[in-house]
DOVO-800528 format. One record per residue: y negated, z negated, x negated of N, C-alpha, C, O, CB in turn. Coordinates in steps of 0.02 Angstrom, whole numbers. Glycine has a CB too. Layout:
BEGIN
      nv      nw      nu     cav     caw     cau      cv      cw      cu      ov      ow      ou     cbv     cbw     cbu
       Y       Z       X       Y       Z       X       Y       Z       X       Y       Z       X       Y       Z       X
...
This chain:
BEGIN
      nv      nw      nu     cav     caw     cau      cv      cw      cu      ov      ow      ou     cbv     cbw     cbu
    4732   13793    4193    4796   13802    4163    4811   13875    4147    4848   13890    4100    4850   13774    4208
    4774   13930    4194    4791   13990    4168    4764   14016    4117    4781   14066    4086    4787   14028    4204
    4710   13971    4107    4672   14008    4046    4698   13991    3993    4685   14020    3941    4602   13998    4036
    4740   13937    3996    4774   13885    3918    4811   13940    3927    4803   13984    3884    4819   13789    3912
    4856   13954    3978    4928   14009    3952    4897   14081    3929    4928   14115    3888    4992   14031    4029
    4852   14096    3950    4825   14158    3915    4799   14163    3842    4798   14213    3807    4773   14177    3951
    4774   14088    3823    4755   14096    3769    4834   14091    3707    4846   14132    3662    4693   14040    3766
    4875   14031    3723    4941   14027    3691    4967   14078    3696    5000   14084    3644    4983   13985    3710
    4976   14137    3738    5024   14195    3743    4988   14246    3682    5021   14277    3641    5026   14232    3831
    4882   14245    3688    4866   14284    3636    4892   14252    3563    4915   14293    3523    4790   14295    3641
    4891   14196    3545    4902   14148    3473    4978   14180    3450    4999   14199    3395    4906   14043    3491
    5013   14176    3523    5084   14189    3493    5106   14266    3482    5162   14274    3458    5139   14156    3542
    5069   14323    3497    5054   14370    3480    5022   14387    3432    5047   14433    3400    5041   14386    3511
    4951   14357    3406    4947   14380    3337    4986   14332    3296    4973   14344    3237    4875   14385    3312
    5020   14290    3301    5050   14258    3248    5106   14285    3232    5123   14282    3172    5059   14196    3257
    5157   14323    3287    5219   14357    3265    5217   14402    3226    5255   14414    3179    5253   14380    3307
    5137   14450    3257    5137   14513    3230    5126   14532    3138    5143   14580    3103    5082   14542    3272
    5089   14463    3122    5075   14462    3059    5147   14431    3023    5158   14431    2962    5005   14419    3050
    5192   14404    3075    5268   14391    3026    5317   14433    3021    5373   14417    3003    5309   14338    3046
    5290   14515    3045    5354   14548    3043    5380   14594    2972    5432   14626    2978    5349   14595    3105
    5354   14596    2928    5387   14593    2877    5427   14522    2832    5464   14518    2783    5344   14624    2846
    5402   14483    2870    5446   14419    2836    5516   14428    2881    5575   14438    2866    5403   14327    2849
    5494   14422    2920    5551   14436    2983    5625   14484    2960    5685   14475    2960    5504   14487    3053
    5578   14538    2941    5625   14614    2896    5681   14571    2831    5737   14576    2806    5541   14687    2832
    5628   14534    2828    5650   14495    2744    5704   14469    2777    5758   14499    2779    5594   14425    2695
    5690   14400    2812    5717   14349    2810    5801   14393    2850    5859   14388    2829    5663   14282    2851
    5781   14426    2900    5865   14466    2928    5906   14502    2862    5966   14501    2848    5849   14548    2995
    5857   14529    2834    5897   14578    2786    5911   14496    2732    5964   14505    2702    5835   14667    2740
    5886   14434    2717    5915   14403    2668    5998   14361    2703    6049   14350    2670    5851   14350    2638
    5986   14345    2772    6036   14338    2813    6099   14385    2810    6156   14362    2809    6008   14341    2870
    6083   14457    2808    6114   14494    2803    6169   14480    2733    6229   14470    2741    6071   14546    2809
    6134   14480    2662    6160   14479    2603    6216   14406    2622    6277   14399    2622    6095   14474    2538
    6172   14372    2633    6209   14294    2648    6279   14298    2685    6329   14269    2662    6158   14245    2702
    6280   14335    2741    6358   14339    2775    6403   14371    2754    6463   14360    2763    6363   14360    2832
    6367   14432    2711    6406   14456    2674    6446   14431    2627    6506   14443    2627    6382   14488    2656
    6419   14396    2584    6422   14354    2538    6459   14308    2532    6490   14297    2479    6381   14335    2533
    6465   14262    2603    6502   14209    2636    6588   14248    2665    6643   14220    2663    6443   14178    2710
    6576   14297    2683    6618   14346    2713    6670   14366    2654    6730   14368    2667    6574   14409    2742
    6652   14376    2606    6684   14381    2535    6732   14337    2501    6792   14341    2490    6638   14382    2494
    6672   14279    2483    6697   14237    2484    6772   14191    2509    6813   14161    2474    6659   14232    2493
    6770   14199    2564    6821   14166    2623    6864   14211    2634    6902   14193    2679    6793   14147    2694
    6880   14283    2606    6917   14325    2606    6958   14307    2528    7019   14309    2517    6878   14392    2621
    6918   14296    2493    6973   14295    2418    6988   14201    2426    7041   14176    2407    6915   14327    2311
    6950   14173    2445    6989   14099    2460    7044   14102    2490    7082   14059    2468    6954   14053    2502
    7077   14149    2552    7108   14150    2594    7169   14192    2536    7218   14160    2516    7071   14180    2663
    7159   14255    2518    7199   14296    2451    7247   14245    2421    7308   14244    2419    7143   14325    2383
    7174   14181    2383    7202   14167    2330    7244   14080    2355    7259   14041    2309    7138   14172    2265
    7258   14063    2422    7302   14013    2443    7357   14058    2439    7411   14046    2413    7290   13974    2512
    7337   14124    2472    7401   14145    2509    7453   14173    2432    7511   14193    2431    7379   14223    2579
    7423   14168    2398    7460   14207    2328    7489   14122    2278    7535   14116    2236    7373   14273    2265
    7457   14087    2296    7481   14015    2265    7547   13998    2301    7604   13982    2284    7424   13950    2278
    7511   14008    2361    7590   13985    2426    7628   14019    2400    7667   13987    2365    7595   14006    2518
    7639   14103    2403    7695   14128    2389    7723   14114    2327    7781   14095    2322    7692   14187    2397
    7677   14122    2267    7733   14099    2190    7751   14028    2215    7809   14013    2203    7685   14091    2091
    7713   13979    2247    7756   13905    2248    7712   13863    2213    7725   13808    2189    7834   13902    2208
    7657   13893    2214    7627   13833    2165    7582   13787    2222    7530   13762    2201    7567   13870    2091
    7594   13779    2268    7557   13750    2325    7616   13732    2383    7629   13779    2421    7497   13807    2353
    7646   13683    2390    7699   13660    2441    7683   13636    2505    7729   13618    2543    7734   13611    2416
């Protein structure tokens, strides 16, 4: 059994190491994404709150 965990611990070491520019990617595309979402849900929120006040939303 120790030799299985030695060998899975090496597999999962070279396998991360060769994903760390996807890795870079995939945070920094996460990144754009919340931003994005974050925006979004800020002018949704603007544009109730500006309907409510003229009255066009009861």
């Amino acid at each position: 059994m120790t030799t299985e965990k030695a060998k899975n611990s090496k597999n999962i070491a070279s396998a991360t190491s060769g994903q760390s520019e996807s890795k870079k990617e995939l945070n920094q595309k996460t990144s754009v994404e919340f931003s994005v979402s974050i925006l979004l849900g800020v002018v949704v929120i603007v544009l109730v709150a500006a309907t409510a006040y003229y009255g066009l939303v009861r």
